[in-house]
C-alpha positions as CSV (number, residue, x, y, z in Angstrom):
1,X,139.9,89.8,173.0
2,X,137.5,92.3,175.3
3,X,137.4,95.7,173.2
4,X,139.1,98.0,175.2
5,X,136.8,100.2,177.2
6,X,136.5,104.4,176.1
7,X,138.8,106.0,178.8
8,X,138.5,109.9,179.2
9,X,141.3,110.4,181.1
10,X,143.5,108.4,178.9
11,X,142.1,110.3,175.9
12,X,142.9,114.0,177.8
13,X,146.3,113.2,179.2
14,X,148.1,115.6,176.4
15,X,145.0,118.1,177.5
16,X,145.8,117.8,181.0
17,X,149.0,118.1,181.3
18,X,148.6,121.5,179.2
19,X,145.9,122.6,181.7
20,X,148.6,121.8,184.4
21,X,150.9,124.2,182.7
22,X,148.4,127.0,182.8
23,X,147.3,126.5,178.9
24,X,143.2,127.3,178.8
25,X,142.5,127.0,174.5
26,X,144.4,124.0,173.4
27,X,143.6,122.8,169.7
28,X,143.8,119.8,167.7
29,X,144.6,119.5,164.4
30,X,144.8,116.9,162.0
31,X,144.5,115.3,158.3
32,X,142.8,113.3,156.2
33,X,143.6,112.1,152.9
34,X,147.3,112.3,152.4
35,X,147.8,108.7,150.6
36,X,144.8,108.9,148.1
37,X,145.3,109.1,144.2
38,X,142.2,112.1,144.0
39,X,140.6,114.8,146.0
40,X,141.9,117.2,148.1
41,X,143.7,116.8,151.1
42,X,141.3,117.7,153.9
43,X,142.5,119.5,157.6
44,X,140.5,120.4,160.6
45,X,141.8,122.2,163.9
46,X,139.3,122.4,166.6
47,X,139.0,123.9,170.1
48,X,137.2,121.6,172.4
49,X,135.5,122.9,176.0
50,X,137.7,120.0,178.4
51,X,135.2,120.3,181.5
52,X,134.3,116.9,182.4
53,X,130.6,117.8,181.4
54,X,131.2,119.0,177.7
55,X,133.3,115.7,177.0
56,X,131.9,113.8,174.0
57,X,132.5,109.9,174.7
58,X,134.0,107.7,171.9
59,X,136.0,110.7,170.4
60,X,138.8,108.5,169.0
61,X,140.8,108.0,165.8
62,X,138.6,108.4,162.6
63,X,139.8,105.0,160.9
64,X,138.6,103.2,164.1
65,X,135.0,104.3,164.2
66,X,132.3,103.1,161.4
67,X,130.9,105.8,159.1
68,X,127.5,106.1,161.2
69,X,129.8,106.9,164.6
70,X,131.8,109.4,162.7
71,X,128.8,111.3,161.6
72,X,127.3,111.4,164.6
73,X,130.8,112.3,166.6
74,X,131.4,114.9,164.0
75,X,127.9,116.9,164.5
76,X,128.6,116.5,168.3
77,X,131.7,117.9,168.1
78,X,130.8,120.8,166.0
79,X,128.3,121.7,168.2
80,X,130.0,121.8,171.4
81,X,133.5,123.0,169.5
82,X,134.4,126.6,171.4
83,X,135.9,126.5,167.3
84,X,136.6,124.8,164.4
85,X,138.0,125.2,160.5
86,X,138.0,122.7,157.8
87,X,140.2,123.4,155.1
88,X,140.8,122.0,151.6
89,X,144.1,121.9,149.7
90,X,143.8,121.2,146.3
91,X,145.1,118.0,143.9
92,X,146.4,120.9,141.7
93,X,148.4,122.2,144.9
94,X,149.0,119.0,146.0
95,X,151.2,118.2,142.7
96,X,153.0,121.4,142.9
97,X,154.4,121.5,146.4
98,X,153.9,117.5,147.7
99,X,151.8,115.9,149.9
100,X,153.8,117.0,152.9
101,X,153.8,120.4,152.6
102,X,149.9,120.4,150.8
103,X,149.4,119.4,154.6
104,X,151.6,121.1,156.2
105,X,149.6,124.7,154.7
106,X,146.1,123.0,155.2
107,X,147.1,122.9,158.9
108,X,148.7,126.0,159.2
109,X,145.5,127.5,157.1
110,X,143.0,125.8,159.7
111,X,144.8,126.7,162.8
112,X,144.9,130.4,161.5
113,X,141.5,130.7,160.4
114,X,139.9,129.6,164.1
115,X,138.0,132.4,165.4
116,X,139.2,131.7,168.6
117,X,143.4,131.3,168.6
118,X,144.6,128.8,170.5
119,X,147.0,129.2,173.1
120,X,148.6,126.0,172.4
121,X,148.4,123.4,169.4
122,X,148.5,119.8,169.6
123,X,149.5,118.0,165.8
124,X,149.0,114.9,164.9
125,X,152.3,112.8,163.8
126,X,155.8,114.3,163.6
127,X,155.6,117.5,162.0
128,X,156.7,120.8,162.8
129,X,154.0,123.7,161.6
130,X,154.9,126.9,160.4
131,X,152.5,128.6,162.6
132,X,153.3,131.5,165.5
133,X,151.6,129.3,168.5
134,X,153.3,126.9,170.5
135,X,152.9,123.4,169.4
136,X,153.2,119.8,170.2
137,X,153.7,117.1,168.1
138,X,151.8,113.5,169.0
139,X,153.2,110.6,167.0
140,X,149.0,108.4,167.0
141,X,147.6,111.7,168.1
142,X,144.3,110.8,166.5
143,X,144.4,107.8,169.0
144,X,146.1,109.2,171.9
145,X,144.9,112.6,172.1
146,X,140.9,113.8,172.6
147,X,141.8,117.3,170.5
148,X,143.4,115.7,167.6
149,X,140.8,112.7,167.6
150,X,138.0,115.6,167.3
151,X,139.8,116.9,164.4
152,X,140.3,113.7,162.8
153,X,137.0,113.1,162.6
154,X,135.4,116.1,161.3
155,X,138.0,116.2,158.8
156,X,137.4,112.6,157.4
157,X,133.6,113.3,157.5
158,X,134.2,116.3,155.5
159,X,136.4,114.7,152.8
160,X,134.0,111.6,152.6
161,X,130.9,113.6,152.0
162,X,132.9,115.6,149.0
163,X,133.9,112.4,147.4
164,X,130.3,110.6,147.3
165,X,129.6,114.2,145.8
166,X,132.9,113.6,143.1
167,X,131.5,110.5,141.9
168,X,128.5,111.7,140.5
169,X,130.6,114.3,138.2
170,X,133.2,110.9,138.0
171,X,131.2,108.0,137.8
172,X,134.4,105.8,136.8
173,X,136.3,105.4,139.3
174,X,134.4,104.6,142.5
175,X,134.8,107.2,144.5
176,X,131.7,107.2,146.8
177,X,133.3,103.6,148.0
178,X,137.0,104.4,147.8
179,X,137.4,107.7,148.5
180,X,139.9,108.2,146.1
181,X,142.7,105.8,147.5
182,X,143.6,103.3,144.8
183,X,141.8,99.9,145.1
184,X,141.8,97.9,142.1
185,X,138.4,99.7,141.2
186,X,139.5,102.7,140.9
187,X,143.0,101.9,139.1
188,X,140.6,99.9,136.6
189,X,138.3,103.1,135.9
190,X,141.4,104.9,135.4
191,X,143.1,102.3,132.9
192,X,139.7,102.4,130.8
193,X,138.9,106.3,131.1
194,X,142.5,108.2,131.8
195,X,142.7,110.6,134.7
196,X,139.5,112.9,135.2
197,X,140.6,116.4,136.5
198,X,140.5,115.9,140.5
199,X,143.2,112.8,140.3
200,X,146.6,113.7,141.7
201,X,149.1,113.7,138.7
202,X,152.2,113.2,140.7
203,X,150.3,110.4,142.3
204,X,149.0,108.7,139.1
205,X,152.2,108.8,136.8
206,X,152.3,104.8,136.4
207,X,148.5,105.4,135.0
């Protein structure tokens, strides 16, 4: 099958049709690590320029790109970014309020730490944030939509980079290849050394 060609105007319809409505600083927001058994969840918003000259090509979905394209989308994008946050919540939050609403406060935190506010947000998924801007949901944002993917991107870069630095203080379990999601590796380190303290321990009960 022909891989399916980069298209910028597919990528900025959500964008576009908020230009057309008069919107100027649109952000994307997303997460990464929501299903992982360690680490934080990680969120990014970002405000991207949209003139057809700022437009980085190949801005798509995180889990589609290999880990070279993501680092070098994600130093593009913070380069050209009119703004970005990256915010952490912690496994220890994580346990006391679920995953939902860990991610739910990560994005709220990131949207509301931008130095620029947005006039308009764009989330990734089916969520409603409790945030003061207006906001639209985009069920495969980080696919369909140029802001979100952005996000995506900078926020799975993040979270990889602090895991590859996790598994020097945890040797055990992996986590510079797993990032923390339970392959059999990582269940195994756990079954021989018990939980070490960034694993998840509503996540890891069956451990």
């Amino acid at each position: 099958m022909a891989k399916k060609i980069w298209n910028a105007e597919e990528k900025l319809q959500y964008e576009r049709a908020l230009q057309a409505q008069g919107y100027t600083l649109i952000a994307g927001v997303d997460e990464v690590g929501r299903g992982p058994l360690a680490g934080p969840v990680v969120c990014a918003a970002v405000i991207m320029p949209l003139d057809e000259e700022s437009i980085i090509v190949g801005v798509d979905d995180s889990k589609k790109l290999s880990a070279k394209k993501r680092e070098q989308l994600a130093e593009e994008i913070k380069k050209r970014a009119l703004a970005y946050t990256i915010v952490e919540v912690s496994e220890k939050d994580i346990d006391e309020i679920n995953i939902l609403e860990a991610t739910k406060l990560g994005m709220k935190r990131a949207i509301e730490t931008l130095e620029k506010q947005p006039d308009v947000v764009l989330t990734d998924g089916n969520m409603t944030i409790n945030i003061a801007h207006k906001q639209h949901s985009v069920i495969h944002g980080d696919a369909l939509s140029y802001s979100i993917g952005a996000a995506s991107i900078i926020a799975k870069v993040y979270r990889d980079n602090l895991m590859v630095e996790y598994a020097k203080l945890y040797p055990h379990y992996a986590f510079e290849k797993n990032m923390g999601y339970g392959t059999a590796a990582h269940i195994q380190g756990i079954k021989e050394h018990g939980l070490c303290p960034i694993h998840r321990r509503t996540f890891t009960k069956k451990f």
